[in-house]
C-alpha positions as CSV (number, residue, x, y, z in Angstrom):
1,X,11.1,9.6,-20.4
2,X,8.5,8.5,-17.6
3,X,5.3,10.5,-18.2
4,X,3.8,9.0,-14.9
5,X,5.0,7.8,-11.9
6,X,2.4,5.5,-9.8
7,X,3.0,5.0,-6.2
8,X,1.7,2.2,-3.4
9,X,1.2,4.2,-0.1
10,X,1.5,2.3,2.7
11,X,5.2,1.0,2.8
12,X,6.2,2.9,0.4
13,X,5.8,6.5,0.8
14,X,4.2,6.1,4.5
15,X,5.2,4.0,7.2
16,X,1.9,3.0,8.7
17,X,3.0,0.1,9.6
18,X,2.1,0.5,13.8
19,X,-1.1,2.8,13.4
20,X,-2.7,-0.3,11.6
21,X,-1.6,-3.0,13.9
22,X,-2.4,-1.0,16.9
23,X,-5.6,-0.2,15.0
24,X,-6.1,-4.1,14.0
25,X,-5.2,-5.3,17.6
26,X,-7.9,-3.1,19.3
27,X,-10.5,-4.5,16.7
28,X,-9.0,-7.9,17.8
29,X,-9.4,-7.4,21.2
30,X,-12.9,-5.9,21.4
31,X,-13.9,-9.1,18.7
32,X,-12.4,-11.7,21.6
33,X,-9.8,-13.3,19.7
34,X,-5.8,-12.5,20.5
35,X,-3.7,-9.6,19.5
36,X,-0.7,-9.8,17.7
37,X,3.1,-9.2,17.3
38,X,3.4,-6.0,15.8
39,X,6.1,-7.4,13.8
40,X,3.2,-9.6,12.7
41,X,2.1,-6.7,10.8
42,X,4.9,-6.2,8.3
43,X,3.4,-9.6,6.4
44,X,-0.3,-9.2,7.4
45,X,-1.0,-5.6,5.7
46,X,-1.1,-4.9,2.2
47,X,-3.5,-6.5,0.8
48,X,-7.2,-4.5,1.7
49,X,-7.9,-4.3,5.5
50,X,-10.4,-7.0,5.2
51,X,-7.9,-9.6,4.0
52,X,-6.0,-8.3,7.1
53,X,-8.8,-9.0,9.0
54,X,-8.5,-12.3,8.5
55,X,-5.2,-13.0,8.1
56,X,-4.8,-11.5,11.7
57,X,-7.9,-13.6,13.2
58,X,-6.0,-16.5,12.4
59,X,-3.5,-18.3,15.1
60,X,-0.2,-16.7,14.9
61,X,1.0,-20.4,15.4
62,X,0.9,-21.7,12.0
63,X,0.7,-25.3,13.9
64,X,-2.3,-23.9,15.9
65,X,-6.0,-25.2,14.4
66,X,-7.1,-23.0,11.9
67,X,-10.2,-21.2,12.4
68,X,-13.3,-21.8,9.9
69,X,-14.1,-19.8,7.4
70,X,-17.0,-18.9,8.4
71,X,-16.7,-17.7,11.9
72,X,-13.8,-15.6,10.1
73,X,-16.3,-14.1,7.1
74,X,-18.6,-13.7,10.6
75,X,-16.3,-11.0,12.4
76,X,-14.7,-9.5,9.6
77,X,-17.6,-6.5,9.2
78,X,-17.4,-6.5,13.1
79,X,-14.0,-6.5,13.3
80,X,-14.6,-3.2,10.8
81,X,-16.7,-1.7,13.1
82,X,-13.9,-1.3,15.6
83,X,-11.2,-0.9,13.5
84,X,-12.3,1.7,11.2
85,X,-13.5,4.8,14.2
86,X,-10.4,3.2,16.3
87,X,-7.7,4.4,12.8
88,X,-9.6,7.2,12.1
89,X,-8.5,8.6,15.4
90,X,-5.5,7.2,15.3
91,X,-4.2,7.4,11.7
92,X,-1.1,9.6,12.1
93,X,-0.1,8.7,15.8
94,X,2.7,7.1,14.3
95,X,2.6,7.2,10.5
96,X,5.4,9.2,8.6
97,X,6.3,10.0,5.3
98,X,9.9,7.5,4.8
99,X,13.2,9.7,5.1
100,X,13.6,11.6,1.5
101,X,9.9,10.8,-0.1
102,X,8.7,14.0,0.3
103,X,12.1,15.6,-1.5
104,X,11.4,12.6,-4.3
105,X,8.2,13.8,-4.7
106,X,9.0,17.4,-5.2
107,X,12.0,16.6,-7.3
108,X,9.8,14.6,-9.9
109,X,6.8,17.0,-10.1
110,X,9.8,19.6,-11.2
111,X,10.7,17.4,-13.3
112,X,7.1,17.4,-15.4
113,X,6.2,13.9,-14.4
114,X,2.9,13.3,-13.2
115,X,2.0,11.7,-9.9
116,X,-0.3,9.5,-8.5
117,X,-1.5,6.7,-5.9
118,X,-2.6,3.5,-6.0
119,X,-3.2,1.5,-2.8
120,X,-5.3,-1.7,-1.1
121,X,-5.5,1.0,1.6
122,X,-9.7,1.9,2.0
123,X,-9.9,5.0,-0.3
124,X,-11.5,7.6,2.5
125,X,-8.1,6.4,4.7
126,X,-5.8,6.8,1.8
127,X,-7.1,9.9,0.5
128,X,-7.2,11.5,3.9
129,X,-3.7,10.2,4.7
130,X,-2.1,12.1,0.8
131,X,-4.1,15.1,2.0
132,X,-2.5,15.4,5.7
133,X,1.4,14.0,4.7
134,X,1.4,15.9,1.0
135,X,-0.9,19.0,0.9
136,X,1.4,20.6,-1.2
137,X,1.5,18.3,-4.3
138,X,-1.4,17.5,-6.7
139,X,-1.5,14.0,-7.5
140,X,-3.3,12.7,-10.5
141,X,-5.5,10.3,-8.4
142,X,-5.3,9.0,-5.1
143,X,-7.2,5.3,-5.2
144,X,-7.2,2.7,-2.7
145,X,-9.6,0.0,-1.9
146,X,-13.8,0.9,-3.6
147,X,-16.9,-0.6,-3.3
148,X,-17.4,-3.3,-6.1
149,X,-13.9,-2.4,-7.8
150,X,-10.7,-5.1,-7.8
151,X,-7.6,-4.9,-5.7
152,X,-4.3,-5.2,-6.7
153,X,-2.6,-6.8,-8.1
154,X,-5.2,-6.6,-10.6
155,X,-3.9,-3.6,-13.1
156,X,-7.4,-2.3,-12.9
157,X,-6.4,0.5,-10.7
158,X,-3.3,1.0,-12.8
159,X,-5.4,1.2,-16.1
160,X,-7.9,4.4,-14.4
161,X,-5.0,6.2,-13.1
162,X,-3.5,6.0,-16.8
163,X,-7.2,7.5,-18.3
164,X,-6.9,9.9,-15.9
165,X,-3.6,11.4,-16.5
166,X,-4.2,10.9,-20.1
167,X,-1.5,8.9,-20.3
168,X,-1.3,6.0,-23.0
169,X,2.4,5.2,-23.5
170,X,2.7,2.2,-21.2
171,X,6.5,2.5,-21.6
172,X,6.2,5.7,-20.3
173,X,4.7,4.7,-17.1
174,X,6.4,3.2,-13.7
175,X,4.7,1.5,-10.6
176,X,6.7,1.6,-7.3
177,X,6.0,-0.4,-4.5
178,X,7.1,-2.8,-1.6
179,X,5.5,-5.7,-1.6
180,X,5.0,-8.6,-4.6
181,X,1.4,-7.2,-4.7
182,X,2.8,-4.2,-6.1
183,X,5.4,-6.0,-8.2
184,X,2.6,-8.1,-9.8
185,X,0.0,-5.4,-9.8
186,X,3.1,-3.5,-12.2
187,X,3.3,-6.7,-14.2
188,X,-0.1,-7.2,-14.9
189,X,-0.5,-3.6,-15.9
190,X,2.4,-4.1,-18.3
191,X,4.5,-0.9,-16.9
192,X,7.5,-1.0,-15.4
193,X,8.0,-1.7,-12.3
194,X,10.5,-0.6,-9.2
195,X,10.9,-2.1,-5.8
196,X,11.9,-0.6,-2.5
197,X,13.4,-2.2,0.0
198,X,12.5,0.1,2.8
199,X,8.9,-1.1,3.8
200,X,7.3,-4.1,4.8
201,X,8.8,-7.0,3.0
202,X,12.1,-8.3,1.5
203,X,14.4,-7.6,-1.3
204,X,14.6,-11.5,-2.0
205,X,10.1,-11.1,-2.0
206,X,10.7,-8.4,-4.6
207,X,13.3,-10.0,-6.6
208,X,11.6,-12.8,-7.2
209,X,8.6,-10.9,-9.0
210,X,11.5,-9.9,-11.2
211,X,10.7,-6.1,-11.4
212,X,12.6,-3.6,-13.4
213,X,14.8,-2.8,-10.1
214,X,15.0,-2.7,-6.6
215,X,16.2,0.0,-5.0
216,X,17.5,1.3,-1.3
217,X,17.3,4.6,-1.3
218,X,15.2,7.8,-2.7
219,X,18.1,8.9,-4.3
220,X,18.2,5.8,-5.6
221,X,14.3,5.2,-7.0
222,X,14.5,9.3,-8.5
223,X,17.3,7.9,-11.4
224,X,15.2,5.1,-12.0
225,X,12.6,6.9,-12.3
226,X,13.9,9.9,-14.4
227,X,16.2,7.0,-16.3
């Protein structure tokens, strides 16, 4: 039976996926280079704001001229500077919890497994964003992006949420999340690992990271869970 259930947050649990591009395009803006296609977005985020920093400086063109690394390493704490007061602000203008995640939720913490988070997300942004969607449920640990610590995919993040919860069955613990980040951040770890295909990327992008399963729905990820 799963012990602990570990969850990325943005994509899968919240759909943030317009408060950070508007976020990101204001930073853009106010850093002079162009803003982007919010469906940009869906391919840009997930991997630590400051990797999407300078993926979105970057010509949406792929054919356009590239621009150097290091007038890109240059603007990325600027580009911080706005985006971080701008999301603050604006962090639940348009984020929601994804149809049936908060019943999923609810439904496994009755059913004795343990919760918890593990995001690129900044920590202060993801903890603040757990506290304002899911006041109501006590989650292990909520970790996201830290000072001098790895991102996913590596399983570091997976491997303190495990200590935390106690929790030393590796069989016994799942990793969902919608992105092949998450898929390899799962592998890594050597948990299982469950896709869903309502966020940012592809089924076909999940599937090939050959997870555990992919599913479509809630209902769907709460047997897979609960096996």
């Amino acid at each position: 039976m799963t012990e602990l259930a570990i969850f990325d947050l943005d994509g899968t649990l919240l759909n943030t996926v317009e408060d950070l591009g508007t976020a990101t395009n204001h930073a853009l803006a106010n850093c002079g280079f162009p803003t982007r296609e919010m469906s940009d977005y869906y391919n840009l985020v997930g991997r630590g704001i400051y990797n999407l920093f300078r993926a979105a400086m970057q010509p949406a063109d792929p054919s356009a001229p590239r621009i150097d690394a290091q007038t890109i390493e240059k603007n990325v704490p600027l580009m911080a500077s706005f985006f971080l007061p701008y999301y603050e602000e604006h962090k639940c203008d348009r984020t929601r919890p994804y149809s049936g995640i908060s019943s999923l939720l609810h439904s496994l913490r009755d059913a004795g497994v343990k919760l918890a988070i593990a995001s690129n997300k900044y920590q202060d942004g993801a903890e603040k964003l757990v506290r304002h969607f899911f006041p109501e449920l006590d989650f292990v640990m909520v970790l996201g992006q830290r000072e001098g610590q790895p991102i996913k995919p590596d399983p570091a993040i997976v491997n303190q949420i495990m200590q935390a919860a106690l929790c030393t069955d590796r069989q016994k613990v799942v990793y969902v999340g919608d992105s092949d980040v998450d898929m390899q951040t799962g592998a890594n770890a050597g948990v299982r690992t469950i896709g869903v295909t309502w966020g940012f990327r592809t089924r076909e992008e999940l599937e090939g990271c050959s997870p555990s399963a992919v599913v479509d729905t809630p209902e769907q990820l709460l047997k897979a869970i609960l096996g």
